[in-house]
Backbone as a printed PyTorch tensor [residue, N CA C, xyz], in Angstrom:
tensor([[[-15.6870, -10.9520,  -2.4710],
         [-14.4550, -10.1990,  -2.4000],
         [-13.3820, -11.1020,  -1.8000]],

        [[-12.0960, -10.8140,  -1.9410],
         [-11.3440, -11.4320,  -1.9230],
         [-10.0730, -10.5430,  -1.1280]],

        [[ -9.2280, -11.3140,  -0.2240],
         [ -8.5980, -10.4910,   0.6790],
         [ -7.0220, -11.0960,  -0.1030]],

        [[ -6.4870,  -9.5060,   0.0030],
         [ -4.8040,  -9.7110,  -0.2950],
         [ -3.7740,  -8.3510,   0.2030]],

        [[ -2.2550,  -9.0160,  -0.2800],
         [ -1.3980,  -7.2330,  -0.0430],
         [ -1.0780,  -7.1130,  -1.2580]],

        [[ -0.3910,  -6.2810,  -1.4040],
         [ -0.1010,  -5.5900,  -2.7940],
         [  1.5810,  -5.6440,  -2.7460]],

        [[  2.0180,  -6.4150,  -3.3550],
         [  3.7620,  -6.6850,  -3.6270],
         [  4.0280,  -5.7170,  -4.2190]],

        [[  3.6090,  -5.0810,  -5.5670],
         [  4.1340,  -4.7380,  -6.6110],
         [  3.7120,  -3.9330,  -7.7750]],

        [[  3.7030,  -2.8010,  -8.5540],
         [  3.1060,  -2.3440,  -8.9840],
         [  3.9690,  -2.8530, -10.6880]],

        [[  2.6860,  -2.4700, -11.7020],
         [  3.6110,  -2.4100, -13.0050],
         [  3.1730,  -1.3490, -13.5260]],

        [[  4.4990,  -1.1560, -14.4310],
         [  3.9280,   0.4260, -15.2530],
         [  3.8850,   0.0740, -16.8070]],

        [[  3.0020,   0.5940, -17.8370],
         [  2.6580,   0.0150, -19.1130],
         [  2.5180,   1.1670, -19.7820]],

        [[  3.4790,   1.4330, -20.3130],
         [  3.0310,   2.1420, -21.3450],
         [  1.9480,   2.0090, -23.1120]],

        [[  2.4990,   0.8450, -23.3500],
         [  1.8730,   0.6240, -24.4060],
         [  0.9610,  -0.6680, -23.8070]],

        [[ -1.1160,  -0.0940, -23.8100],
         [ -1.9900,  -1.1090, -23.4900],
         [ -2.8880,  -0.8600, -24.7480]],

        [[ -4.0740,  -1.6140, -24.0300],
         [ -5.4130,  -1.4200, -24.5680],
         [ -5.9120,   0.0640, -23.9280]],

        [[ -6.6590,   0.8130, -25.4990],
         [ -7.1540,   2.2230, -24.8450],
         [ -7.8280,   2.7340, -23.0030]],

        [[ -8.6120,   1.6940, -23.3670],
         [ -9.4720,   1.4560, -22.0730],
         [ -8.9310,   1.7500, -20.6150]],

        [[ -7.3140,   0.8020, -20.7020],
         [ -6.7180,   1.1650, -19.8900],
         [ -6.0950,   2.0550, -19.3710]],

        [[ -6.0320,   3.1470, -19.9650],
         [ -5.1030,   4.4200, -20.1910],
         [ -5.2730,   5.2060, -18.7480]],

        [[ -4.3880,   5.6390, -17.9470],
         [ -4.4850,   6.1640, -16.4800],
         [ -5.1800,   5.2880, -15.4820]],

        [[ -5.1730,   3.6620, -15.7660],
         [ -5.4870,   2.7960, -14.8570],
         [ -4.1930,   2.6940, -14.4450]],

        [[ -3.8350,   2.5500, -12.7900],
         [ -2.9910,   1.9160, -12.2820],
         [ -3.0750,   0.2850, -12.1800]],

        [[ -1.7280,  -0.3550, -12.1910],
         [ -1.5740,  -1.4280, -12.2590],
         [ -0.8350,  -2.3010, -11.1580]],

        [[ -1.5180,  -3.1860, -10.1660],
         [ -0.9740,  -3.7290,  -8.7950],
         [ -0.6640,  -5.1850,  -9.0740]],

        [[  0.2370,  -5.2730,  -8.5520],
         [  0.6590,  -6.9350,  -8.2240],
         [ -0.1380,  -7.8300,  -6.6500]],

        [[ -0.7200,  -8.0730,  -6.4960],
         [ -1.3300,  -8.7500,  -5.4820],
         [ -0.9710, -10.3130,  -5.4520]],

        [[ -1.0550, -10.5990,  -3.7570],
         [ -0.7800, -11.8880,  -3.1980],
         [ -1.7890, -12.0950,  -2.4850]],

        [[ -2.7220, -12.9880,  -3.0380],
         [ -3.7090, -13.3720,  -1.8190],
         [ -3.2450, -14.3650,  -0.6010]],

        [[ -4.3520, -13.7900,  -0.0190],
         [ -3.8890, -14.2660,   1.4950],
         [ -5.5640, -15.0780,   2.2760]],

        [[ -5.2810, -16.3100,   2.3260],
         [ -5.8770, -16.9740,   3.1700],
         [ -6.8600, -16.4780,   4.4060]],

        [[ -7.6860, -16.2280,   4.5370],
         [ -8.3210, -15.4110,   5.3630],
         [ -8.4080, -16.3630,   6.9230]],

        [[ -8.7850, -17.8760,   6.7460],
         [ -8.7590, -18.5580,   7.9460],
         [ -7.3510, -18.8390,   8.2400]],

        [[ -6.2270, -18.6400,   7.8710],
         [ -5.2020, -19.3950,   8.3400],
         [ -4.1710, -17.5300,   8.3750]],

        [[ -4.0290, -16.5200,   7.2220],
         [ -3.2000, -15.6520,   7.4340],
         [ -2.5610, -15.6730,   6.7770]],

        [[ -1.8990, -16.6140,   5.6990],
         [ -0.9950, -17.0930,   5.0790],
         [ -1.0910, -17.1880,   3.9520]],

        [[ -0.1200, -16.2240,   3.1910],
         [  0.1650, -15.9710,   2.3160],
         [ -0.3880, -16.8420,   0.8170]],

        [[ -0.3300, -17.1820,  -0.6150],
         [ -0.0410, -17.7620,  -1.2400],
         [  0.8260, -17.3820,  -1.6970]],

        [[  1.2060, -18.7060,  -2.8960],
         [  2.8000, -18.4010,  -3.5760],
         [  2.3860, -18.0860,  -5.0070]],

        [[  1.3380, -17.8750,  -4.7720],
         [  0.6100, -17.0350,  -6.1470],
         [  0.6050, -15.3320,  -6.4220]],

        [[  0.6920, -15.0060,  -7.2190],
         [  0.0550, -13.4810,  -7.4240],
         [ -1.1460, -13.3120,  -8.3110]],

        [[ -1.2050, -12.1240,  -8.4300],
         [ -2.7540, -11.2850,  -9.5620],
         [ -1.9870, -10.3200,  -9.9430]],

        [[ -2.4980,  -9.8510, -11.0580],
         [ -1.7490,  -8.4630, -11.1580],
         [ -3.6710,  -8.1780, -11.3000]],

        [[ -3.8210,  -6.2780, -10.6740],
         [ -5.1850,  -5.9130, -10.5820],
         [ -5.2890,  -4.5980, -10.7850]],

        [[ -5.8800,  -4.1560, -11.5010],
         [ -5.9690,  -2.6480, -11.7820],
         [ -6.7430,  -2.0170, -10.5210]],

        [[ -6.2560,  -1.1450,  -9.3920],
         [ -6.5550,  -0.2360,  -9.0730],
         [ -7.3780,   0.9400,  -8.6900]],

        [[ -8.4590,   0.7940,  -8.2750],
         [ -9.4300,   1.7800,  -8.5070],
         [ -9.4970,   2.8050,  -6.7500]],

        [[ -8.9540,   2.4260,  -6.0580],
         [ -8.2150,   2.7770,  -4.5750],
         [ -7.4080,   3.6960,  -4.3290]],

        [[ -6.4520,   3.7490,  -4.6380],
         [ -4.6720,   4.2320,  -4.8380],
         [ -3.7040,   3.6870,  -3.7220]],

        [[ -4.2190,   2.5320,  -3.7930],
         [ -3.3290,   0.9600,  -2.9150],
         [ -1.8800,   1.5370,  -3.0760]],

        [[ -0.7330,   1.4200,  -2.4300],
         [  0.4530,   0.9060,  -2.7750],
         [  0.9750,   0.0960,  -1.9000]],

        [[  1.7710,  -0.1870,  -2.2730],
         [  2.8590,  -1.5550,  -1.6930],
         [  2.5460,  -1.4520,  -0.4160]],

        [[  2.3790,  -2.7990,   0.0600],
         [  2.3010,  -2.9530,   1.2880],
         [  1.0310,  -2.4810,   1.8670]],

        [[  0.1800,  -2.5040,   0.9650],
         [ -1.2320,  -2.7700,   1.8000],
         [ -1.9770,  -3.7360,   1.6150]],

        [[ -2.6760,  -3.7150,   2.7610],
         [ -4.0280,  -5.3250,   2.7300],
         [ -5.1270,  -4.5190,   2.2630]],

        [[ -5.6510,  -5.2170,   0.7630],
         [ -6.9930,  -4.6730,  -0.1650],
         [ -7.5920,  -5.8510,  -0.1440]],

        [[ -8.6870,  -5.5890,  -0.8700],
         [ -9.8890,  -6.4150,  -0.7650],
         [-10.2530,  -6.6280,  -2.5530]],

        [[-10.1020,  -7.2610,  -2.9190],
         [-10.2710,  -7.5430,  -4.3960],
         [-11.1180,  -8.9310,  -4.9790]],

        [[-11.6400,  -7.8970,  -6.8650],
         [-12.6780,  -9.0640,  -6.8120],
         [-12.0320,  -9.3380,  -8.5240]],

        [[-12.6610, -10.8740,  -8.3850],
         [-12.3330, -11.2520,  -9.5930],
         [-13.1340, -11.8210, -10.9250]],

        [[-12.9820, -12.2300, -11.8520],
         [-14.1230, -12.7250, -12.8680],
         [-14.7610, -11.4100, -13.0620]],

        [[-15.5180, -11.7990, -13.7280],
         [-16.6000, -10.5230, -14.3280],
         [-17.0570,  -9.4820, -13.6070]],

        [[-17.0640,  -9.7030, -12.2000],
         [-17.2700,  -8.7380, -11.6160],
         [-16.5180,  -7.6550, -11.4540]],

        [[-14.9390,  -8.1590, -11.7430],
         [-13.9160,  -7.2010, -11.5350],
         [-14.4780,  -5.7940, -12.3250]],

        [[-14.9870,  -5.8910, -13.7130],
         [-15.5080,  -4.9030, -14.3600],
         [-16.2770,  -4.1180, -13.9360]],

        [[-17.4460,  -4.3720, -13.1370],
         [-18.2770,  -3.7690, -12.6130],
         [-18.0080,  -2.4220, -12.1060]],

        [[-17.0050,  -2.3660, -11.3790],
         [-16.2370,  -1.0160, -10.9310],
         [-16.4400,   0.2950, -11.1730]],

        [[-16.1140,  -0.3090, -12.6930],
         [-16.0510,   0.9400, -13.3800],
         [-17.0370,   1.0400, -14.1790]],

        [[-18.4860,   0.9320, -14.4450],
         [-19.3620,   0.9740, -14.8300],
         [-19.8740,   2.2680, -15.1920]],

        [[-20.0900,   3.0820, -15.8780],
         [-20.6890,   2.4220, -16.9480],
         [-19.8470,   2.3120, -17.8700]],

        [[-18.3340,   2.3570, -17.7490],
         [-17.4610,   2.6110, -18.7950],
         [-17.0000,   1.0450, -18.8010]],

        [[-16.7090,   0.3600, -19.9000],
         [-16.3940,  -0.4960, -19.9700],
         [-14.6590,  -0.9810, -20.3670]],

        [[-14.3270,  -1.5350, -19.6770],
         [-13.2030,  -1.4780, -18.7390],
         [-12.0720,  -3.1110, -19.1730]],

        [[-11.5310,  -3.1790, -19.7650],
         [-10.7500,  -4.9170, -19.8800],
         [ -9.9880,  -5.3380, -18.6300]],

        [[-10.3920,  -5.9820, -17.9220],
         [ -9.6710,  -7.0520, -16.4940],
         [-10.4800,  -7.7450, -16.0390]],

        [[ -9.4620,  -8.5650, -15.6160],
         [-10.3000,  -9.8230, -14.5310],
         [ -9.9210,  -9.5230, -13.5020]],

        [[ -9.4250,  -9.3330, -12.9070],
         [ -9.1290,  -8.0890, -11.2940],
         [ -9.0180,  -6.7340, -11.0810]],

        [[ -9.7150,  -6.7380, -10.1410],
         [ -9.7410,  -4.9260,  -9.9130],
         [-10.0250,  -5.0760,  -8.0910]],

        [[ -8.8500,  -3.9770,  -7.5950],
         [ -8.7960,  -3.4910,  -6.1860],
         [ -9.5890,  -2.7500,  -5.9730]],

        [[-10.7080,  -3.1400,  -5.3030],
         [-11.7250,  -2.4360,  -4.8190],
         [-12.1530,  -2.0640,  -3.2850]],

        [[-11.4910,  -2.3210,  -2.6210],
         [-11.0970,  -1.6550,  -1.0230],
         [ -9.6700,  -1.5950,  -0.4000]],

        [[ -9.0500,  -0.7650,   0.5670],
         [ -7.7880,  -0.9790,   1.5740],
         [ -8.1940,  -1.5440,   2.5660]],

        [[ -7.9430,  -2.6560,   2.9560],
         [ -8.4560,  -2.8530,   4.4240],
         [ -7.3190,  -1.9080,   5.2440]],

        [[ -7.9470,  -2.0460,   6.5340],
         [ -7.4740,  -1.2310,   7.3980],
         [ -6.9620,  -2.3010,   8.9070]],

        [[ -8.1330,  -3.1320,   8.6650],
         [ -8.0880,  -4.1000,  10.1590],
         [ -8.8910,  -5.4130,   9.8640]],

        [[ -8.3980,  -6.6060,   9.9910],
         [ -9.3450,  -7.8400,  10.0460],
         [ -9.8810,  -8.4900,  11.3150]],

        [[-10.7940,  -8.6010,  11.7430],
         [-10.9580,  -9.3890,  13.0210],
         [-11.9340, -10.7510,  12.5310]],

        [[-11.2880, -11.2380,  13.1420],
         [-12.2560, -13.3350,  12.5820],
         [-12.3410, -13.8920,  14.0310]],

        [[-13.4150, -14.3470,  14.3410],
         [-13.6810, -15.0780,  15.7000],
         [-12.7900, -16.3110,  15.6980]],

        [[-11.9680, -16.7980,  16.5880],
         [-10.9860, -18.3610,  16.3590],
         [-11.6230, -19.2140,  16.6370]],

        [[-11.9400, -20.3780,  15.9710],
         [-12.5340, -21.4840,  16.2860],
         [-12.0880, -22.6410,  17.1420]],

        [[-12.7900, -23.0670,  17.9790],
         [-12.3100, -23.7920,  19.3620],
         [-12.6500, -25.4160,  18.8970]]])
């Protein structure tokens, strides 16, 4: 799993069937040892009801599908937790 916030949502009307009442998130991962941002995004379908401005937990590659099992599902990302709180021991 993979830690990020959620910038941004998109709305689609015209997709693939599959997708139909999937929500759609913009994500920025975020560095877990350092805190810091990338200057990258994801866009990730939703399975939570994330919005803006939260820290989720997301997975990518083939697993992203898994989610939604047994229905088979088109993405390579999918939000699959909100975090709430991170704690990491600091290294000395």
């Amino acid at each position: 799993m993979y830690y990020g916030k959620v910038i941004g949502n998109i709305v689609s009307t015209i997709k693939v069937k599959n997708l139909d009442g999937q929500k759609i998130q913009i994500v920025r991962p975020i560095d877990m040892e350092t805190g810091e941002p990338s200057e990258d995004f994801i866009v990730a379908l939703d399975i939570t009801s994330s919005g803006i401005g939260d820290y989720v937990g997301y997975e990518d590659g083939k697993e992203a599908a898994w989610a939604f099992e047994p229905k088979e599902v088109v993405t390579d990302a999918t939000i699959v937790a909100i975090i709430d709180k991170v704690n990491i021991e600091k290294r000395k």
